[in-house]
N, C-alpha and C positions, 0 to 999 in steps of 0.2 A: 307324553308328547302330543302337542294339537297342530295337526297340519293345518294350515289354512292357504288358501291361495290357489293358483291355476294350476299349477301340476297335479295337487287333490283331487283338481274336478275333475282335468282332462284326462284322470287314469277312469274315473266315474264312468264319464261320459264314455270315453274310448270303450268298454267292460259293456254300457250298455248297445254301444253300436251292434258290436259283436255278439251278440246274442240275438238282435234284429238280425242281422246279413245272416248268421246261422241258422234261424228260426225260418227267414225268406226261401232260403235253396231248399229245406227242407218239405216247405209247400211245396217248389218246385218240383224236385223229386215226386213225390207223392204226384203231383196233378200230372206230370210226365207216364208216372207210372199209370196212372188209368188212361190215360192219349192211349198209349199202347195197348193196352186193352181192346178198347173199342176200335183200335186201327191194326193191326197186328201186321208184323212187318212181312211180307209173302215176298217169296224169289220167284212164283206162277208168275207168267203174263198176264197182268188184268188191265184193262183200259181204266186208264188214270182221270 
């Protein structure tokens, strides 16, 4: 059977979106994760 037509691509396309937005939070993460590093979150009083 050969699909052809918009629902074929839009499952495509949809499949690859979702691997970008996936792919994006997980930089995020990551880069979040070393924010915290270099800033580390303190309950001291320190001047902001």
């Amino acid at each position: 059977m050969y699909l052809k037509g918009n629902k074929y691509e839009c499952c495509i396309k949809e499949g690859a979106n979702k691997q970008v937005i996936s792919s994006q939070a997980d930089s995020l993460i990551k880069i979040s994760r070393i924010w915290a590093d270099f800033f580390p979150a303190n309950t001291s009083n320190q001047p902001i």
